[in-house]
C-alpha positions in Angstrom: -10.2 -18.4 5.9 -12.7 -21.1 6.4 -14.1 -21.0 3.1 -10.1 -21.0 1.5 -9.8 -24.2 3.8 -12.5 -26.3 2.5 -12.3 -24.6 -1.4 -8.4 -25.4 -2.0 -7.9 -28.5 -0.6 -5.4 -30.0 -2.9 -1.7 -29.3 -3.9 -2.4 -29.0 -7.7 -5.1 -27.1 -7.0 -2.9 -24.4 -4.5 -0.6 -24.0 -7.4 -3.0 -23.3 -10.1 -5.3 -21.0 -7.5 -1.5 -19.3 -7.0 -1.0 -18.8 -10.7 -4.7 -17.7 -11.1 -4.1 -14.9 -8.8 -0.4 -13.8 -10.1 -2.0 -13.7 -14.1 -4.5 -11.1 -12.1 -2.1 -8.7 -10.9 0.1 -9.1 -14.5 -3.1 -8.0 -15.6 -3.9 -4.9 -13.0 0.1 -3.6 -13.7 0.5 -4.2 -17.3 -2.5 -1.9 -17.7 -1.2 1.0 -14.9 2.0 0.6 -17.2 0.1 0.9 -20.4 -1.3 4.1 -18.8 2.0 5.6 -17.5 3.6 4.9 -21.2 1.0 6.6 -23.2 0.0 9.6 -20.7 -3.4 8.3 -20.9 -4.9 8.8 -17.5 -8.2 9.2 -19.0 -8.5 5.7 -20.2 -10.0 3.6 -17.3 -9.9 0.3 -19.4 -13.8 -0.3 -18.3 -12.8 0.3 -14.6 -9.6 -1.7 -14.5 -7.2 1.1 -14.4 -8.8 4.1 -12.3 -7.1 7.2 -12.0 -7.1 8.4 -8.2 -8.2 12.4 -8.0 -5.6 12.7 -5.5 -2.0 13.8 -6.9 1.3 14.3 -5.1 4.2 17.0 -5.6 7.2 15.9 -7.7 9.9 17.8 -6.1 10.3 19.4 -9.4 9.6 22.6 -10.3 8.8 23.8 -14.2 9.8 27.0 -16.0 7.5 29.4 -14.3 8.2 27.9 -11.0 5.3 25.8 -10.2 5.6 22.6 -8.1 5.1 19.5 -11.2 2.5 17.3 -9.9 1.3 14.0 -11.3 -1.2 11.3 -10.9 -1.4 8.5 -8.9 -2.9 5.1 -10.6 -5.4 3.0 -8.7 -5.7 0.1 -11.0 -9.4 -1.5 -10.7 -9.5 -0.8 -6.6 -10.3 2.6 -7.2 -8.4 3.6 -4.0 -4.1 4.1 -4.8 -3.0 2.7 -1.1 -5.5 -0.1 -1.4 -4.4 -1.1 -5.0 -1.0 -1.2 -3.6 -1.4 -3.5 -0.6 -2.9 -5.5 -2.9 0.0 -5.2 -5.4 2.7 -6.2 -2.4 0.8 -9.7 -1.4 0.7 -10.7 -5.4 4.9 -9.6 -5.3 6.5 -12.9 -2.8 3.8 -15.2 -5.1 5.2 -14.6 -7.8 8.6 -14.9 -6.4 8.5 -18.1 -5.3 7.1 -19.2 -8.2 10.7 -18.3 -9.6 12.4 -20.8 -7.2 10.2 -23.3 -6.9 8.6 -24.1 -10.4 10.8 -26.8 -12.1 10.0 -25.5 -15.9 12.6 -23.2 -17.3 10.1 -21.2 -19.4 7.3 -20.9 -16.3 10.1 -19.7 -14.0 10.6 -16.7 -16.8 7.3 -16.0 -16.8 7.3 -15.4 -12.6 10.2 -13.4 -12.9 7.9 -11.4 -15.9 5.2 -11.2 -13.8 7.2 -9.1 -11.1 7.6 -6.4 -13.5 3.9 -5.4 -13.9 3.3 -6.2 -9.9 6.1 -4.3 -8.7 5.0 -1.6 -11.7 1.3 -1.6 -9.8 3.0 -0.7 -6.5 5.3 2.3 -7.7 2.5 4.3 -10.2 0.7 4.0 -6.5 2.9 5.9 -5.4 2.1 4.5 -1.9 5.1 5.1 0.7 3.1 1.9 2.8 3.4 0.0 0.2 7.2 0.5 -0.4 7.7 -0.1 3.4 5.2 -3.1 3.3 7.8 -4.1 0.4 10.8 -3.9 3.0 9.2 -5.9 5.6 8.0 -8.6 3.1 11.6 -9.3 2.2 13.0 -9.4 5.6 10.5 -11.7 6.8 11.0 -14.3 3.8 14.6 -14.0 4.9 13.8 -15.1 8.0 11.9 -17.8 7.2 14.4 -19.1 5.1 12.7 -18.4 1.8 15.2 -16.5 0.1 18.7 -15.3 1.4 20.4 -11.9 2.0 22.0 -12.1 -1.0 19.0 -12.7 -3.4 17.5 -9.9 -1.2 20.7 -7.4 -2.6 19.6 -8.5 -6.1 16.1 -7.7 -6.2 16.7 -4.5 -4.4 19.5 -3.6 -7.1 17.0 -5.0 -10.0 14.2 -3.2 -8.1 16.3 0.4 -8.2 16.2 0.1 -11.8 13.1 -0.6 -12.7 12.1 2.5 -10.0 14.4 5.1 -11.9 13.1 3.6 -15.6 9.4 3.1 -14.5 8.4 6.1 -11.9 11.5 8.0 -10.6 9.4 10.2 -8.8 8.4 7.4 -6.5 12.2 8.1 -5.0 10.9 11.1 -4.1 8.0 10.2 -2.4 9.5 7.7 -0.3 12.1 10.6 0.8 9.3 12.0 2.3 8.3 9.6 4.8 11.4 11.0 7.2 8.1 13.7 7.9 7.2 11.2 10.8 10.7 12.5 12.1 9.6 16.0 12.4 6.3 14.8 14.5 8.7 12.7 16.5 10.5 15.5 17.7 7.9 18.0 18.1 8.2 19.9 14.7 4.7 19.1 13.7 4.7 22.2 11.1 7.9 20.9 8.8 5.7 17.7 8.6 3.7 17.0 5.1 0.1 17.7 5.4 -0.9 14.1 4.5 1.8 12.7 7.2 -0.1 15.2 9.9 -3.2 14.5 8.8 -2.5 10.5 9.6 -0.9 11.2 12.5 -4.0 13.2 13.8 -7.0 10.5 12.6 -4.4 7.8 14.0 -4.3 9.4 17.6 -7.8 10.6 17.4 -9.0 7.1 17.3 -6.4 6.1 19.9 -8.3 8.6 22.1 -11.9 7.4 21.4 -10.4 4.1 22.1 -9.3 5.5 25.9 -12.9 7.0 26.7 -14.7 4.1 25.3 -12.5 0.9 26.4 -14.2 -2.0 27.0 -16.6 -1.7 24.0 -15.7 0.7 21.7 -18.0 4.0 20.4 -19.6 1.3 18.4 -19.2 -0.2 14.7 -18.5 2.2 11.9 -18.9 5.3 14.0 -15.2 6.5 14.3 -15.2 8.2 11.1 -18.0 10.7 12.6 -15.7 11.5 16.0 -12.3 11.9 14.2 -12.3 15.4 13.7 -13.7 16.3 17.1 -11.2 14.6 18.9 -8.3 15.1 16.1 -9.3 18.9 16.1 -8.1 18.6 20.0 -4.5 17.7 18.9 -3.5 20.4 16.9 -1.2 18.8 13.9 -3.5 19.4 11.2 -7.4 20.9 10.9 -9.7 17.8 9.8 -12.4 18.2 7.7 -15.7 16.2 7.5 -15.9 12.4 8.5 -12.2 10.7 8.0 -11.2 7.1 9.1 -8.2 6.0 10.9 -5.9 5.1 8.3 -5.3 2.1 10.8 -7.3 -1.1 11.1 -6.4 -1.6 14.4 -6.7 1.4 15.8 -9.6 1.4 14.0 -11.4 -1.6 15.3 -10.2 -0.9 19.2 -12.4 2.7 18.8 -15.2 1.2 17.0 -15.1 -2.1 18.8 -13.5 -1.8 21.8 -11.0 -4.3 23.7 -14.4 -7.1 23.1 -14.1 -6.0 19.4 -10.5 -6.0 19.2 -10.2 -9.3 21.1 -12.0 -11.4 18.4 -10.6 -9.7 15.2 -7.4 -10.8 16.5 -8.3 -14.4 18.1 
């Protein structure tokens, strides 16, 4: 924060530093797209476009009645949830840019440059990112960036380019209503990868009770999650897994002192 202080530290500058970082994520989607389009998963473009091991049911079935899995794209971060966060804070950038660059032709290029960033997001196929999505909206309504009814657009522009681009993402938002089932007690008609979030998540909360004041210490979490998670009983972990949540993170590693100055 410091450094962004005393680096940008003039209005022309901003806007170009702005469009620098929107031509980087035109760059990270258009080649997830290029992937998507041609089937190519093995074609990492040098690093730029990874291919996450990881890949997530369909809901579809195929002739001989096998659940149809695909891949989920990483673009350069290597990690499909990270690339996706990353993806979301690139996506009200280059919507403003739409409103607020006086150029007709620069405007069309923001609104362009949604396509691949909003592309980035959905070949994720992160369900945090599509809620991170949600909440970004609602809070540039309420801070008077854009209003409800450019909000009902985007959405309505942003269902289409889900069923043309990756209608399976659809699906995999559907399956967030697992945290219901955990909610109410019916762990077992959870998802495995909702359980197993729900059991690193409350295993660090624990940690975080035994150790209060200064944590387990730094980095160590990931080496007491499945003893305490193991305790819980929503789902067996295996080997050393983080938190899946900074802050519950940081308060088991750190502690309240820890927690304290992340946040001051």
């Amino acid at each position: 924060y410091w450094l962004i202080l005393n680096t940008i530290r003039t209005r022309e500058l901003l806007h170009m530093s702005i469009w620098a970082i929107v031509v980087a994520g035109i760059l990270m989607g258009s080649l997830s797209l290029i992937q998507e389009v041609t089937k190519d998963y093995d074609n990492d473009f040098a690093g730029m476009a990874v291919v996450d091991n990881g890949v997530i049911n369909t809901g579809e079935v195929n002739s001989f009645g096998t659940e149809i899995k695909r891949n989920r794209l990483s673009g350069p971060i290597g990690e499909k949830n990270r690339y996706a966060q990353v993806m979301v804070v690139l996506l009200p950038l280059a919507l403003m840019r739409i409103w607020a660059e006086r150029r007709w032709w620069v405007r069309l290029i923001a609104a362009g440059a949604c396509i691949p960033i909003v592309a980035g997001v959905l070949l994720s196929f992160s369900r945090g990112g599509g809620v991170a999505v949600a909440v970004t909206f609602v809070a540039m309504v309420a801070m008077r960036m854009i209003k409800w009814w450019q909000v009902l657009l985007l959405v309505a522009i942003g269902y289409v380019v889900i069923t043309t681009v990756a209608p399976d993402y659809l699906y995999r938002l559907s399956t967030a209503a697992d945290v219901a089932d955990l909610a109410t007690g019916n762990a077992q008609d959870a998802g495995g990868a909702v359980r197993g979030r729900a059991t690193s998540g409350l295993a660090a909360f624990y940690i975080f009770l035994d150790y209060p004041a200064f944590g387990i210490g730094p980095g160590q979490t990931s080496k007491h999650t499945r003893e305490y998670g193991n305790e819980i009983g929503y789902r067996k972990l295996e080997g050393n897994r983080r938190a899946h949540n900074m802050y519950l993170e940081e308060l088991a590693d750190t502690g309240l002192a820890g927690f304290t100055l992340l946040m001051s």
